[in-house]
N, C-alpha and C positions, 0 to 999 in steps of 0.2 A: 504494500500500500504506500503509494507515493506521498511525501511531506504534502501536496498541494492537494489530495485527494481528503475529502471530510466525510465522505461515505460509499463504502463498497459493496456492492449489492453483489453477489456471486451464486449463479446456479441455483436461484431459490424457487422454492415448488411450495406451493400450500394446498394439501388434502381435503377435502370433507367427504363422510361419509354419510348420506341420505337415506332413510330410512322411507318407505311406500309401504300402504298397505295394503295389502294384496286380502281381495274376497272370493270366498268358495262359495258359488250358490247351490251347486249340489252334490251330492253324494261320490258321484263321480268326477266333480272335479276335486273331491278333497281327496279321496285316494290317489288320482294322476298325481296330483302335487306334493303327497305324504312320502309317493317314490321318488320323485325329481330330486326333492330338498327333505330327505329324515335330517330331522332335529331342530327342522326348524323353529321359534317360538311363538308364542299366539299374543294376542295383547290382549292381559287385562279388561276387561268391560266390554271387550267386541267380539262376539258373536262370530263364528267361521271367520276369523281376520286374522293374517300372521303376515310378520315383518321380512321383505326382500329389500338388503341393502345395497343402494348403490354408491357408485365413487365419483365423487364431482369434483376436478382439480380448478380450481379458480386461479394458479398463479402453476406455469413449466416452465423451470429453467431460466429465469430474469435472470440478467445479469446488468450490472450500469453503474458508473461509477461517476459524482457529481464531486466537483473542484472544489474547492472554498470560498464562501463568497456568489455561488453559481444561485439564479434563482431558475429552479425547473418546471415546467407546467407539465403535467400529466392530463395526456386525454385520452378518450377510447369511451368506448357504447355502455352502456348501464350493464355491468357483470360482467367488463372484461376485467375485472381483478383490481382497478385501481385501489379501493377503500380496506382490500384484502391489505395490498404492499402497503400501504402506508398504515395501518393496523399492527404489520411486524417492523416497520422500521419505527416505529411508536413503544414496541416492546409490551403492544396489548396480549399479542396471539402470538406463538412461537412457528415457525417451519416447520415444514414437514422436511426437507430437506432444503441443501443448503446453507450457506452463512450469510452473515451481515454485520459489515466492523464499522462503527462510527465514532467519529472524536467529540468531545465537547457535550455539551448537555442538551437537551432534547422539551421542545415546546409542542405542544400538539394542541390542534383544534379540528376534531372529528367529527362530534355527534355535540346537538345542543344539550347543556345540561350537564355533559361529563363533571364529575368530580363535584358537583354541586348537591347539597342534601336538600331535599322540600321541604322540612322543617322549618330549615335557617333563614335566617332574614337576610337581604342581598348585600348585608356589611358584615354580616360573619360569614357567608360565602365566599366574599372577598379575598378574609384571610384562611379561610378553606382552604379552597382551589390554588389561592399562589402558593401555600404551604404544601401541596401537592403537586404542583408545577416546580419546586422546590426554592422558592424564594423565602429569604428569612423573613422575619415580624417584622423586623427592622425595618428592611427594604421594603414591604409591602407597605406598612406607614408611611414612608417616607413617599413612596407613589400614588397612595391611597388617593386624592384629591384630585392627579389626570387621570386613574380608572373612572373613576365617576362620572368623571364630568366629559371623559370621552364616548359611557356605556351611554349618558343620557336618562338615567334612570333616577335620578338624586332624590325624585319626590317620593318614589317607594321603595328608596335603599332599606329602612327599617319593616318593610313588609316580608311573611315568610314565600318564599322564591315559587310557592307550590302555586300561587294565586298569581304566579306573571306570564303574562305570552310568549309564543316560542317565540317572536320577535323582541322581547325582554331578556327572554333566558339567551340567544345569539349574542344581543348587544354586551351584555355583562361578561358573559365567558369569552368576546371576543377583546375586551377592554383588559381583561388581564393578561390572556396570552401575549396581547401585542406589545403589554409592558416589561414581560418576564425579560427580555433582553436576553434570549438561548441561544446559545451559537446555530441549532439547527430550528427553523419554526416550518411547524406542517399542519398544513391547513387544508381542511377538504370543502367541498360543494356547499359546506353549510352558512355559507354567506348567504346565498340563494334565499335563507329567509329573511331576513333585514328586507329593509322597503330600499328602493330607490337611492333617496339622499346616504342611508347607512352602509349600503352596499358603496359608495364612490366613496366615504371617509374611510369606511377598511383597505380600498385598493389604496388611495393613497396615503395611507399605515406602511399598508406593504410595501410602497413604492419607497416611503421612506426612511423603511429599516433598511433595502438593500442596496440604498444609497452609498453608504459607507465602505458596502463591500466585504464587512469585516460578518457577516451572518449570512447563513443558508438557508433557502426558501424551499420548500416544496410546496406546489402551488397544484389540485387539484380543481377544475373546475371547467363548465359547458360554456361559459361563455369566450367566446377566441377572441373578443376584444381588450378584455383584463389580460387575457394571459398573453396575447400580444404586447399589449402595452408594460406589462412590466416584469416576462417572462424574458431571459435570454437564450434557456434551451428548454427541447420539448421531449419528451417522451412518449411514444404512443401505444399503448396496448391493444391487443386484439387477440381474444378469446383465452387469456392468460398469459400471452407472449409479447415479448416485445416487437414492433411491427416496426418503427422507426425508431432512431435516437440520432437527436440533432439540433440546430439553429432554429428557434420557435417559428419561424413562419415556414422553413421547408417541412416542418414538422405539421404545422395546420396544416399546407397546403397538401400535403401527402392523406392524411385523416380525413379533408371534405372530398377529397374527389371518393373514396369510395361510402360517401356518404348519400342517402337517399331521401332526400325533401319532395314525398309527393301526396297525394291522395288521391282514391278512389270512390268513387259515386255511386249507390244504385241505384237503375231507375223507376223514375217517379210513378205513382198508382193509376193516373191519367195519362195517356199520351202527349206529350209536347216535347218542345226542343228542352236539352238539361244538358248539363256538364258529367264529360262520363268520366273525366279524371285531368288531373293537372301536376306536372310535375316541372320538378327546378332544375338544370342540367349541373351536378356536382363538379363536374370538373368544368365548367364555366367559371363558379362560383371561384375555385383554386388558381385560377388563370385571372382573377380581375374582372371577369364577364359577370352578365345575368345571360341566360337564355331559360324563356318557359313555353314551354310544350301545354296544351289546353285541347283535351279531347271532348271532341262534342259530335250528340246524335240528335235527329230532328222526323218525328213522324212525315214533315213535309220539307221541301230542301228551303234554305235562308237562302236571302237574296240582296247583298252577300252576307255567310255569316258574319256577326261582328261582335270580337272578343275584346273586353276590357280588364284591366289588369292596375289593379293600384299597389305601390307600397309604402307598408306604414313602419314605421317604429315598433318595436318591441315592446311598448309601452299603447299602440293601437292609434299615434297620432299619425297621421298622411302627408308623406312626404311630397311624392310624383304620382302619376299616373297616363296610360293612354288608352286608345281603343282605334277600332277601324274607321269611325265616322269622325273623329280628329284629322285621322290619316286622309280622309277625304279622297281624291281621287287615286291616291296612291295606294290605294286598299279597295278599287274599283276590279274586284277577283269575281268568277264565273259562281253559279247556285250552287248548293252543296246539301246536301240532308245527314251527310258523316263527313268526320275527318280530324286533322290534330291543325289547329293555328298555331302558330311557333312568332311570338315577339322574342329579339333580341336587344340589347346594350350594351356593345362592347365597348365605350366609353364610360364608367358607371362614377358618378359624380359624390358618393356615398365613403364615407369612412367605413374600419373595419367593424362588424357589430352585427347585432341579430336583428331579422328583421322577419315582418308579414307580408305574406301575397293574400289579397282577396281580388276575385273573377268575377266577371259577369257573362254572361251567352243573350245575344240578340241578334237585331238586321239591322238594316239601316232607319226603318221604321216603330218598332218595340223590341223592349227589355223581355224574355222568358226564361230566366234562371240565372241565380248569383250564388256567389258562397264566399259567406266573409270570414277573413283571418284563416283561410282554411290549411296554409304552408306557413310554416316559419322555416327561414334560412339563415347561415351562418356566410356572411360575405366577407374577404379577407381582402383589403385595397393592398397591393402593389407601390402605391406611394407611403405606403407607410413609415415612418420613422421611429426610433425608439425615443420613451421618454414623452410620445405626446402627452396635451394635458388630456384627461378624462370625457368622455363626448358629454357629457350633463353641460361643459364647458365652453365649448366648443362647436356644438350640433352635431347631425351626422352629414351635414355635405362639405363634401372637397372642392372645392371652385379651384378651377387652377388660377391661381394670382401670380398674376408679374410685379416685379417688385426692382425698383432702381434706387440711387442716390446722388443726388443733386450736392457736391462738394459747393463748400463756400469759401 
């Protein structure tokens, strides 16, 4: 393990064993199965029911090793093992096989609520949880006053913790991790419950312990904006493996192209025109592009059809939008009863960040089917820089500006 290395991840596999239970409905399936599997066991209170275990590996063979100072984003699909690795590099849950050697002491923010008793009131969790994250009385006094006042919670710090929102229990347990000052801090998805304004003061928490350089981030989380903006390498898992390891945007851009933003439709109990499905092209989204595909079926042909297409913020406010009768003569296409309309923007004027598609399906004369919000996508700009401010700040459009100066 090299001086400049803070954490070695080697060969690591984490097991679980699944338990199913399996039902005999009759006589003859309990004999077939008493010869298959003798000695199997029956569970308690169930009736012809016995347990066939299987084996589900959530983590083969990781290996990855993070610098000092490195902030890494972990992405990958709901159960490809991220919450698993960061569980054993937390030292909640041990390997199955495998090692894992890291220097310096260790912050964690996992699951809301960790380490907090529901009893206690949110001033003696305080000194709970940092006593547990392993900060002295001292130190925790000595910081007591920016936890507070960064959780936000000061008017029910003397309340017991059992009666706050998980939006309360986030804010508190993230106010102390972000003070513990640990050489390594790891943080998963659980920003995601904070509102808005909480969610942009934790990134720039985060933004601003890795400033210095001198602390190590593990950074789990769906949005590829944060982890853009204040990620420098990426990791991506799939299906327990590591799929990529690298430079945070070759690492998004690798993860959305085999990613799938679509939906499908069935159709309606009346006959008319309706949208039979709409999808985002993934590797558009990874190249800087939008392209969306809009399938539509019509008991009688449109003349012409004409598809509309808005997007909004991840938040539901509307950015752009266009459609065919905008397009005007330019969208003057032959009748059609099926087919896929295909809008593109390979200029896309949009910061990196999640966003909504909502459709429409018509003619050039009436509306007959919409569907609002019904894609969210992950767009990654190209023009990106590191260090941007946060888009709450800034919006999401990119305007290309030119910019001179006029010496005096």
């Amino acid at each position: 393990m090299a001086d400049d290395i803070i954490i070695a991840v080697e060969s690591v596999s984490k097991r679980y064993v699944i338990g199913h239970r399996v039902i005999d409905f009759t006589l003859r399936d309990r004999v077939t199965r008493a010869f298959r599997s003798a000695g199997s066991l029956f569970v308690p209170g169930a009736r012809n029911a016995k347990v066939a275990n299987d084996e589900f590996w959530a983590l083969k063979n990781v290996s990855f090793e993070v610098p000092r100072g490195q902030v890494l984003g972990i992405v990958g699909r709901n159960g490809a093992g991220k919450s698993t690795l960061l569980k054993i590099l937390s030292r909640i849950t041990d390997p199955t096989s495998g090692r894992v050697r890291m220097r310096g002491s260790v912050a964690s923010l996992l699951e809301v609520g960790t380490g907090f008793h529901p009893e206690l009131t949110g001033r003696e969790n305080v000194f709970l949880n940092g006593a547990i994250l392993g900060m002295s009385r001292s130190e925790i006094k000595r910081k007591f006053d920016e936890i507070v006042a960064f959780s936000e919670v000061e008017r029910f710090l003397d309340t017991p913790v059992k009666h706050y929102s998980s939006g309360m229990y986030v804010r508190l347990a993230f106010a102390i991790a972000a003070h513990l000052e640990p050489d390594i801090l790891i943080v998963d998805e659980v920003l995601a419950v904070g509102d808005a304004q909480f969610q942009k003061k934790c990134l720039n928490k985060v933004s601003e312990v890795t400033r210095s350089g001198e602390r190590t981030v593990l950074f789990v989380s769906h949005n590829s904006a944060a982890l853009q903006s204040i990620c420098t390498a990426g990791l991506w898992l799939k299906q327990g493996q590591v799929a990529f390891s690298g430079p945070i945007n070759e690492c998004l851009a690798a993860y959305l192209r085999t990613g799938s933003q679509a939906a499908d439709f069935p159709p309606p109990a009346e006959p008319k025109p309706y949208i039979v499905s709409v999808r985002v092209d993934p590797h558009s989204l990874a190249e800087g592009r939008i392209k969306v595909d809009v399938a539509f079926s019509s008991p009688f042909p449109l003349s012409p059809p004409v598809v509309g297409i808005t997007i909004s913020s991840k938040f539901g406010q509307p950015i752009c939008g266009s459609n065919g009768r905008m397009a005007g003569e330019k969208w003057m296409t032959g009748a059609a009863s099926s087919g896929v309309v295909t809008a593109r923007i390979d200029h896309v004027p949009l910061h990196s960040d999640t966003y909504r598609l909502s459709v429409y399906l018509g003619d050039f004369g009436m509306d007959y089917d919409q569907k609002l919000d019904v894609v969210d996508f992950d767009y990654l700009s190209p023009r990106f820089f590191p260090q941007m401010p946060p888009l709450q700040v800034i919006g999401p459009a990119d305007f290309d500006w030119n910019w001179s100066l006029s010496a005096h």
